[in-house]
C-alpha positions in Angstrom: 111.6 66.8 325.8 113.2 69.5 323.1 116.8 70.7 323.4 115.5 74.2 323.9 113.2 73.1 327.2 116.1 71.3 328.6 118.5 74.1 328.7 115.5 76.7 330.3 115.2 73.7 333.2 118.9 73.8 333.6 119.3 77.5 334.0 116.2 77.1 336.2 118.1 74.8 338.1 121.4 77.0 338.7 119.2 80.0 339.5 118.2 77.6 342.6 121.3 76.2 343.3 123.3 79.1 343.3 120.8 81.1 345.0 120.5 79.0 347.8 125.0 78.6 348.1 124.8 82.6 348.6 121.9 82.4 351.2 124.2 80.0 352.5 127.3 82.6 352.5 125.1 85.3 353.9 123.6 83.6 356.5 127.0 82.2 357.8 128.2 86.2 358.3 125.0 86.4 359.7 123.7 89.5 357.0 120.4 87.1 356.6 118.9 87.8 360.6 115.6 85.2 360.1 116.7 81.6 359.6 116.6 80.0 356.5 115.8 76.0 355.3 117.9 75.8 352.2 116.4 73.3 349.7 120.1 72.1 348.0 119.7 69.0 346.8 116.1 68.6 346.4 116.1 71.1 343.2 114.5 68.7 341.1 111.5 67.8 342.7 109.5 70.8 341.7 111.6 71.9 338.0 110.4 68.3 337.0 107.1 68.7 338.3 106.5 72.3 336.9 106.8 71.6 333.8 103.4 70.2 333.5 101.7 73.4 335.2 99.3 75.5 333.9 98.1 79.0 334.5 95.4 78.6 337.1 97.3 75.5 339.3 97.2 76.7 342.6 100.8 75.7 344.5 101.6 75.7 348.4 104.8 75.0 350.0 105.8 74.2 353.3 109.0 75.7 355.7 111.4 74.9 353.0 110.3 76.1 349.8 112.5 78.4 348.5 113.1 75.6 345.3 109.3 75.4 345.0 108.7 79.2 344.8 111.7 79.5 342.3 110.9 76.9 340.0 107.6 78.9 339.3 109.6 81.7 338.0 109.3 84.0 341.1 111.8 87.1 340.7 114.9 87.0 342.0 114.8 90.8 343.0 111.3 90.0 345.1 112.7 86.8 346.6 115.6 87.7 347.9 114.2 91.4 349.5 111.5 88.8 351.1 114.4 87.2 352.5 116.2 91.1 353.6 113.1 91.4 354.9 113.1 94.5 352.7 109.9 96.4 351.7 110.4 95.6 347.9 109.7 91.8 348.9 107.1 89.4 347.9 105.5 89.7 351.2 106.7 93.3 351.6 109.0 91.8 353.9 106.7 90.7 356.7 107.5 86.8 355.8 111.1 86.4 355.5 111.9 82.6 354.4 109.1 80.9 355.9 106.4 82.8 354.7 106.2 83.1 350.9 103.7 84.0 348.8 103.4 84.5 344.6 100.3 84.0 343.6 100.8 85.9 340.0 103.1 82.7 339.2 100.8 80.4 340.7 102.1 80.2 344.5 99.9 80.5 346.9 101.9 80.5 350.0 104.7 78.5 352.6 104.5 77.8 356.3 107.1 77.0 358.9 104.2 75.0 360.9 104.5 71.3 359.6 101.2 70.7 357.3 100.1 74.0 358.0 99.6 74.5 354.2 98.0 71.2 353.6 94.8 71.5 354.7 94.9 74.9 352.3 95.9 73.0 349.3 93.3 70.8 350.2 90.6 73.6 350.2 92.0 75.1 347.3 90.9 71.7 344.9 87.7 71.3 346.9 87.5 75.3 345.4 88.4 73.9 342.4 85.8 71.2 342.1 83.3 73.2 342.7 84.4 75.2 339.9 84.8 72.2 337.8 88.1 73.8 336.7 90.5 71.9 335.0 93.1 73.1 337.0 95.0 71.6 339.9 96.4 71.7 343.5 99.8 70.7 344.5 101.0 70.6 348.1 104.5 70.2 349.0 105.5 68.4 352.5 108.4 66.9 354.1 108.4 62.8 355.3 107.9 64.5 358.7 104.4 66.2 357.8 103.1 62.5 356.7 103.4 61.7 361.0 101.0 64.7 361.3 96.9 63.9 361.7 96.5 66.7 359.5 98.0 64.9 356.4 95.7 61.6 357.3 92.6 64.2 357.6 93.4 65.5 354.2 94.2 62.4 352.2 90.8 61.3 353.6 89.2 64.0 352.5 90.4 64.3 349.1 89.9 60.7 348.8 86.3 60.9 349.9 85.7 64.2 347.5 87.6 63.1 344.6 89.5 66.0 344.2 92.1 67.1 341.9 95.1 67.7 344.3 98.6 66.2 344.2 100.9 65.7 347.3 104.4 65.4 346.6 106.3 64.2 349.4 110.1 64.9 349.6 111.2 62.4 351.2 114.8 63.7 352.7 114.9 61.1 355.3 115.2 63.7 358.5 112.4 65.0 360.3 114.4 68.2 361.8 117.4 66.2 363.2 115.8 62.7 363.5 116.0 59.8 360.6 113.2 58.2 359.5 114.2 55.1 360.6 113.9 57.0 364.3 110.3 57.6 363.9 108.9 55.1 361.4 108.4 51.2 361.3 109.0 51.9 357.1 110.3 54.1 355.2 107.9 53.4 352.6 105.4 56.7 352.4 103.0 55.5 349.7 101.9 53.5 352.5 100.1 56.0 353.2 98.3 57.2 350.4 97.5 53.4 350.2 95.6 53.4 353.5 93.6 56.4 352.1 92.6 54.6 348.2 95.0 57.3 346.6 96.7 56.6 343.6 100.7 56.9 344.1 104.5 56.3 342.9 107.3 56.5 343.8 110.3 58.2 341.9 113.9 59.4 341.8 113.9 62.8 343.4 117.1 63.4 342.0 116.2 62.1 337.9 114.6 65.8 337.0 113.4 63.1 333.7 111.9 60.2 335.5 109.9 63.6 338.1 108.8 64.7 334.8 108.0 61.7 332.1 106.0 60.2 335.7 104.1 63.6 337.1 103.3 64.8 333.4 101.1 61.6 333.1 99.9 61.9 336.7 99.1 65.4 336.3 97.6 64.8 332.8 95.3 61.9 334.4 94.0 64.2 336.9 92.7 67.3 334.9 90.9 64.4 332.9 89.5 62.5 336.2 89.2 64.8 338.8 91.3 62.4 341.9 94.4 62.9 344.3 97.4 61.5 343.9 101.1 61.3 345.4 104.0 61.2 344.8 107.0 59.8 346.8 110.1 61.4 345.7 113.4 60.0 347.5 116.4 62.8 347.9 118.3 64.6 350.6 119.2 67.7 351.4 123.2 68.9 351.5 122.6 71.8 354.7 121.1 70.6 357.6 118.0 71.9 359.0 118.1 75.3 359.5 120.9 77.6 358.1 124.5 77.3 356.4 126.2 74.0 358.3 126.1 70.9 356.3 128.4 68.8 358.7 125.8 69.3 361.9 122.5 68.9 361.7 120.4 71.1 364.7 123.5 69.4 367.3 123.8 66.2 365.9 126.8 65.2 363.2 125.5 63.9 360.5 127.4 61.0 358.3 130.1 62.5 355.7 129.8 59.4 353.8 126.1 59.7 353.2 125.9 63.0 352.6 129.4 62.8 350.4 127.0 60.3 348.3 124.2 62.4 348.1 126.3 65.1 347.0 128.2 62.7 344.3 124.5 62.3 342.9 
């Protein structure tokens, strides 16, 4: 990767991080009214899969996409009167966090429902088949969406139909306030995408290089052959679910020493 790329994802990056720190110093004096699912910490997901987009890619989010939307190279101006709820906003402030939408920069939407964007992104490379495009989908979801039937329905479906969509799972560990370990016999997601006869890897959702030298040959692979994929990218986020606290988690205290770690990374 050249010099000059680096330092565009790095500013990229800060724009994210330190955008997300002042939502975080808003919300707390409570001058943001809607809530808010601040990405911190999962940054790198999307910068290191961007890289490989092209004009055309169709992109949907999930509740917490605010890094996903940003790493496109929505405005700043837009996103936050979005979050204002102001008129000037991307959604003329109807949305608010949950419910983003820039489809000049290639982002077709986020919703707070869990996988309520999946079976979109889903549609949207079946559209693209059709078309015989050599463009791409990518969906966004949480470890949570992948205990939804609507994930199984759509990795079936693209499996089946051979189409040109990749899931990236950000695997945080929480589902709301519950860990995976809670909920899952394994935390082991590419399981999944297994089950379904869909390519997948796993990767280092906090290496921004290891996202991008791995999803730039996924990606690459897929305009050629026209087939899903996933990817399973292990991180955590610094606030909890909702909102500014980072020490509790929707009621529940979460461990200092783990997220200390996280942090450290």
């Amino acid at each position: 990767m050249k010099k000059s790329k680096i330092i565009n994802i790095f500013n990229l990056f800060l724009k994210i991080r330190l955008s997300e720190n002042l939502l975080a110093e808003k919300k707390k004096i409570n001058l943001i009214k809607s809530p808010v699912h601040l990405s911190v910490g999962q940054e790198a997901v999307p910068l290191g899969v961007h890289i490989s987009f092209l004009k055309g890619d169709i992109v949907f989010g999930n509740h917490r996409s605010h890094h996903h939307l940003l790493s496109l190279g929505s405005r700043l101006d837009k996103f936050f009167g979005e979050i204002l709820c102001k008129s000037n906003g991307l959604s003329k402030g109807y949305g608010a966090s949950m419910h983003l939408v820039d489809k000049k920069n290639g982002f077709y939407g986020s919703v707070p429902i869990v996988t309520g964007s999946l079976s979109l992104a889903t549609g949207a490379a079946f559209a693209l088949r059709a078309k015989n495009s050599n463009n791409i989908a990518i969906a966004y979801l949480g470890d949570g969406a992948t205990e939804e039937g609507l994930f199984h329905e759509s990795l079936l479906f693209s499996s089946q139909n051979k189409l040109p969509i990749l899931y990236v799972v950000e695997n945080n560990e929480y589902s709301s306030n519950v860990h995976i370990s809670l909920r899952q016999i394994s935390s082991d997601l590419i399981r999944f995408a297994k089950a379904h006869s869909i390519k997948c890897i796993k990767v280092d959702g906090n290496n921004i290089f290891q996202i991008y030298s791995k999803s730039k040959k996924v990606i690459a692979n897929m305009r050629k052959k026209k087939e899903p994929f996933l990817i399973e990218a292990k991180t955590y986020r610094h606030y909890g679910h909702v909102d500014w606290r980072d020490d509790l988690d929707v009621g529940i205290e979460r461990s200092k020493s783990k997220l200390l770690y996280w942090k450290k990374r």
